[in-house]
N, C-alpha and C positions, 0 to 999 in steps of 0.2 A: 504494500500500500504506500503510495503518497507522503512522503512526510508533511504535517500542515505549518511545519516552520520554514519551509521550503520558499522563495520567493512566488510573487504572484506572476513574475513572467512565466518561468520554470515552471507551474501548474498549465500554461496556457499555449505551452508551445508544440503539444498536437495541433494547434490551428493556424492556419492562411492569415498571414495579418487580416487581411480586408474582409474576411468574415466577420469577425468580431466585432460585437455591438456593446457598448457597457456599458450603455445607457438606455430606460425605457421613457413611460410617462402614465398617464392617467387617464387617456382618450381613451375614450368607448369606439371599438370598430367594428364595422358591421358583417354578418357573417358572409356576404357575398355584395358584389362590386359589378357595376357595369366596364365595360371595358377601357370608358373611355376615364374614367375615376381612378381606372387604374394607372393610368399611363401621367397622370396628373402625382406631382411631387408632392413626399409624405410631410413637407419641413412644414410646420406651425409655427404661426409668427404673433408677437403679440397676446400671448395668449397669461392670463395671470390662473389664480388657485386660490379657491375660498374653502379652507377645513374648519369645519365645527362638531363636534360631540352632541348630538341632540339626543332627546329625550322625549316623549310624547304629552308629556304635558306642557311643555314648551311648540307644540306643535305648530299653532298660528302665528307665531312669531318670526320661527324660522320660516315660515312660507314667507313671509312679509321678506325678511332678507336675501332668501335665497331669489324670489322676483325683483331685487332689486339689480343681483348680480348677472345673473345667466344673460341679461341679453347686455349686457356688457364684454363679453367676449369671454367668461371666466367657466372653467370646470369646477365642477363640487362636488365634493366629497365627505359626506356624512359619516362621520360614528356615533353607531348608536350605542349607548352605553346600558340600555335598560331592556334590549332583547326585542322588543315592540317596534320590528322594521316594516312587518308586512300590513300595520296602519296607516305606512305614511304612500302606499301607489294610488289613493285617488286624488292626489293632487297632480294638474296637470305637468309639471316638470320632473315628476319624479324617475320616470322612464332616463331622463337623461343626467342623473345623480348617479355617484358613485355611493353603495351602500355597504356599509362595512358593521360588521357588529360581534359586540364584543362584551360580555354583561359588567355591570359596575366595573367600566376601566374610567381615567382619566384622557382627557387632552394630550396631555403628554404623555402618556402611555400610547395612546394610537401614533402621533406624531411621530417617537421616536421606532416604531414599528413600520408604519407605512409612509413617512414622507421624507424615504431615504434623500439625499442628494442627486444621487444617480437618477431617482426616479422620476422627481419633480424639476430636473434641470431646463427642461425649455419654459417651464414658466417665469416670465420676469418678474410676478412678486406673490410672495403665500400672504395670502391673510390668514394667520391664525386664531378663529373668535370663538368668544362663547356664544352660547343659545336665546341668552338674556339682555340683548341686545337692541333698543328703540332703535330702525334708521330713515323715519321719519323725515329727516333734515340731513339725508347722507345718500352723496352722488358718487357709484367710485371710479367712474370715469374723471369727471372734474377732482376729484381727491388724488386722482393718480398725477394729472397733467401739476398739480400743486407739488406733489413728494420729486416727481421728476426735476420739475425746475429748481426745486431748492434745494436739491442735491441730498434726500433724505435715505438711506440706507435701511433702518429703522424708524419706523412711526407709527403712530397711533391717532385714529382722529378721539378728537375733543369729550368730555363727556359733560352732558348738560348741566348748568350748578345743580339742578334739582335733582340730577339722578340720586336712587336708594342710596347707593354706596361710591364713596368716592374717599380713597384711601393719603391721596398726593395731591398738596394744590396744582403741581405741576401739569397737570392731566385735567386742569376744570379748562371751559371754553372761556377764552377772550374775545369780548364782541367786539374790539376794533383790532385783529388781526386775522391776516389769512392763516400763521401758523406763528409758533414760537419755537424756540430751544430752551429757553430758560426760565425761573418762576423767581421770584425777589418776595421773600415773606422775611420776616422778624418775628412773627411769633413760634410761641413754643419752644422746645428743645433747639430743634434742626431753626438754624440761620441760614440764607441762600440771600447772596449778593454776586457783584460780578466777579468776587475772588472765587466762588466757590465753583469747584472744578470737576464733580462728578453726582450722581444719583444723591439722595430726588429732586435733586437741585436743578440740574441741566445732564444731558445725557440718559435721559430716565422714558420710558414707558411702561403701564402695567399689563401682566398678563392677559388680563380681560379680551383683547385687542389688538394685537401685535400684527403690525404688517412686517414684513421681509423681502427685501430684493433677492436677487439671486446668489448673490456674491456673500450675502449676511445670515442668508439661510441654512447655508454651507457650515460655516463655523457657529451656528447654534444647536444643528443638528448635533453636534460632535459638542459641544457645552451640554445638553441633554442626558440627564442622566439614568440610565438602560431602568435603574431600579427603585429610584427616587421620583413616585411616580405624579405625584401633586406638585410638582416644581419651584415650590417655597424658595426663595432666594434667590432664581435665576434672574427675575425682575432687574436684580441691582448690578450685576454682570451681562446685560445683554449688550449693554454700551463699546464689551471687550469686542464685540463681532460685528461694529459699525464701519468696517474697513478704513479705519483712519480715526479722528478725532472727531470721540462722541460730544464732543459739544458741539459740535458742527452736523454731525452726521446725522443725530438721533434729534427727532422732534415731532411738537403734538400739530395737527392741525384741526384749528380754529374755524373755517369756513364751511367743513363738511365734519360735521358734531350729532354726535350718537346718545340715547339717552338709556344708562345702565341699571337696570331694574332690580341687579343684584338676588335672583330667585333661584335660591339653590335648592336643586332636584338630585342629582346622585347621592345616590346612597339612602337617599328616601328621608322623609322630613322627620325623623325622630320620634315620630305620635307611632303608638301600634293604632294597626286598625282595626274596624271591626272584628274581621275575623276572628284575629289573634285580641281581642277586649279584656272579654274574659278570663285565658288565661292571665294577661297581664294583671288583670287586680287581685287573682290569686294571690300572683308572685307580691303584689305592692303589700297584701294582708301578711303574707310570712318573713315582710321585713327589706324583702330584696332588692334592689332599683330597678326601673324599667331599662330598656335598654336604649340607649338614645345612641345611634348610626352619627350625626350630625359631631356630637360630642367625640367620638370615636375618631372620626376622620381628621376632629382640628386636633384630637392629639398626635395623631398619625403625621399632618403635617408638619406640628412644631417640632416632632422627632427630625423628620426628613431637612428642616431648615437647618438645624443643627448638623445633620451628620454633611449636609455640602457645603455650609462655611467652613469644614473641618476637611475635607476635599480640595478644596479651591486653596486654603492656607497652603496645608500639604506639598501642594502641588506648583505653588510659588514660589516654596522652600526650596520644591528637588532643581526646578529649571531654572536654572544659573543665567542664563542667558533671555528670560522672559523679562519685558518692560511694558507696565501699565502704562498704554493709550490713553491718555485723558486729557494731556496739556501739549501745547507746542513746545513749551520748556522742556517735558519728559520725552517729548518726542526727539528733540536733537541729542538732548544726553544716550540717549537706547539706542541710535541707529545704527552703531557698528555692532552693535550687540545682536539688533533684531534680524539685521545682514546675513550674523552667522547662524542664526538661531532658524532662519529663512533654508536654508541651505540642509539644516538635521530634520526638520517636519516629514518627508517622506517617508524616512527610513522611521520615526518614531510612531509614525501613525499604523506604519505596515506592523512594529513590533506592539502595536496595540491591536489591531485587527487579528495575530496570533495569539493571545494571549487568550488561556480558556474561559469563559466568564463564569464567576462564582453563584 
C-alpha cells in the first residue's frame, strides 16, 4: 500500500498531467444536454455562494432571503441542521438549492465539511449567514458593487440599531455612510479611537454575516477549526485572512443593512414539550433539573472559546516567523520575516494534511 506520508505529486503520478482536475464547484448539472450546450464552454463567471444552516421554523425567512439572492447570479446551498429537508420542495426555488443535511450540526460544522476551497473556488465571494436574518433593506448586487470598490476582502452588511441582538457597536448601521472600517466609542471597558489597531475596534465583523472573497475564504477555511464546532473566537481572528491590513481590508456596510432577529432554533429552545411534559415534572417532583439544550450549548461554547484562544496562543508561540497583520508599522517590521515564512507554507500545510486527525 501507498504510504500517506508520501508527497501529493508521488500519489498522482499514475496520471497525464492534463487529466487532472483538482478543483470542483457546486453547480447542479443536468443529466443530459442538447448538443449544442455541449459544445458551449463549462467556465462560470461571476458567479458568488450564499451558505446558510436552516431550520424549519425559520422557514419564511429564508425564503424571503434566499429570493433575494438567486436571481442575482448566486448558488445556494442549504444545511439543514434539524433533519426536516423534505418540507422545504414547495417552495418554488427549491429544485434549484443545494440540500444538505445533517441533524443538530452547526454552521461551521457544515462549512468546514462542504465548502472546501477546492470546491467553492470559482465563486468570487461566500456569504456565510444565519437563518435569522431581516433583508428587507439589502441588495446584494449593489452590496457587492460597494465591497468591490472599497477594496473589502471581508465584510458584513450593517445590522439595524433595532435588531434583537447586536453584540459590537462596530456592526450597528450609520445613516450617513455607505460603509465604515472603524467605530470611535469611549464607553465601557473596550476604548476604540484612531490608535486602536484591531477587533472590535476596526478590522472586526461578527459571525452572524460574514461575507468572503475568494482569496479570504481560503485562509479561513484553514482558520476553521475541524472540531470546534460553534466557532466562539474566530470573530476576533478573521481580520488575520483579510489579505493585507485588516483595517483596510475588513468592513461593515452601511447602505445595504440587514435586521438581526437573533432567534435561536438549534438545538431546540430549552422548554420540553408536550410530549415529553409529563415526564418532565416527574423529574422537577424528585428534585432533578429539567434539561435545558440552550444552556448546554452556551457551555459547550464557552468550553470551545477557550480551548482556541489556547490554539491560536500555541501556535504563535511554535511559528517563529508568523507577524500579526494589523498595522503598516507591523507590516514593515514582519516582511522579511513573512518573505521566508511565505516560502515554508507548502511544505507545512502538506505536513498538516498528513497528519492523522485525532
Amino acid at each position: 500500500m501507498a504510504k500517506e506520508s508520501e508527497p501529493v505529486s508521488e500519489k498522482l503520478k499514475g496520471l497525464p498531467f492534463g487529466i487532472m482536475q483538482p478543483k470542483s464547484d457546486l453547480e447542479l448539472k443536468p443529466l443530459w444536454s442538447s448538443s449544442s450546450l455541449r459544445s458551449k464552454s463549462g467556465e462560470l463567471t461571476n458567479r458568488n455562494l450564499l451558505a446558510m444552516p436552516v431550520g424549519l421554523k425559520q422557514k419564511d425567512n429564508v425564503d424571503a432571503v434566499v429570493k433575494k439572492f438567486l436571481p442575482a447570479n448566486f448558488t445556494v446551498i442549504l444545511f439543514h441542521y434539524d433533519g426536516n429537508m423534505d418540507q422545504w420542495w414547495d417552495l418554488e426555488w427549491s429544485s434549484k438549492a443545494i440540500h444538505i443535511v445533517a441533524h443538530n450540526q452547526t454552521k461551521w460544522w457544515f462549512a468546514k465539511r462542504f465548502l472546501h476551497p477546492d470546491i467553492v473556488s470559482i465563486y468570487d465571494y461566500v456569504f456565510l449567514w444565519d437563518e435569522d436574518l431581516g433583508v428587507e433593506n439589502f441588495n446584494p448586487q449593489k452590496y457587492l458593487r460597494i465591497v468591490k470598490t472599497a477594496g473589502l476582502e471581508i465584510s458584513q452588511p450593517a445590522l439595524h440599531p433595532n435588531s434583537t441582538e447586536v453584540h459590537h457597536r462596530i456592526t450597528v448601521r450609520s445613516r450617513t455612510k455607505i460603509f465604515h472600517r472603524r467605530v470611535y466609542d469611549s464607553r465601557g471597558n473596550m476604548k476604540c479611537s484612531n490608535a486602536s489597531e484591531g477587533p472590535p475596534c476596526t478590522g472586526f465583523v461578527e459571525g452572524m454575516a460574514p461575507v468572503f472573497s475568494r482569496s479570504a475564504w481560503f485562509c479561513t477555511w484553514n482558520l476553521i477549526q475541524n472540531d470546534l464546532v460553534h466557532g466562539w473566537g474566530m470573530d476576533m481572528k478573521l481580520g488575520s485572512c483579510a489579505q493585507g491590513d485588516r483595517s483596510k481590508k475588513v468592513g461593515i456596510v452601511d447602505s445595504e443593512y440587514i435586521f438581526h432577529q437573533g432567534i435561536q432554533t438549534l438545538g431546540g429552545s430549552g422548554y420540553p414539550d408536550k410530549k415529553n411534559s409529563a415526564r418532565s415534572g416527574v423529574n422537577r417532583r424528585r428534585g432533578s433539573a429539567t434539561f435545558d439544550s440552550r444552556t448546554e450549548i452556551r457551555r459547550q461554547s464557552t468550553w470551545e472559546l477557550q480551548a482556541f484562544k489556547e490554539r491560536w496562543n500555541q501556535a504563535v508561540a511554535e511559528d517563529k516567523y508568523w507577524v500579526e497583520r494589523s498595522s503598516p508599522s507591523r507590516n514593515r517590521i514582519g516582511n522579511n520575516r513573512r518573505l521566508k515564512r511565505s516560502s515554508m507554507i507548502p511544505s507545512l500545510l502538506q505536513r498538516k494534511a498528513e497528519e492523522t486527525p485525532t
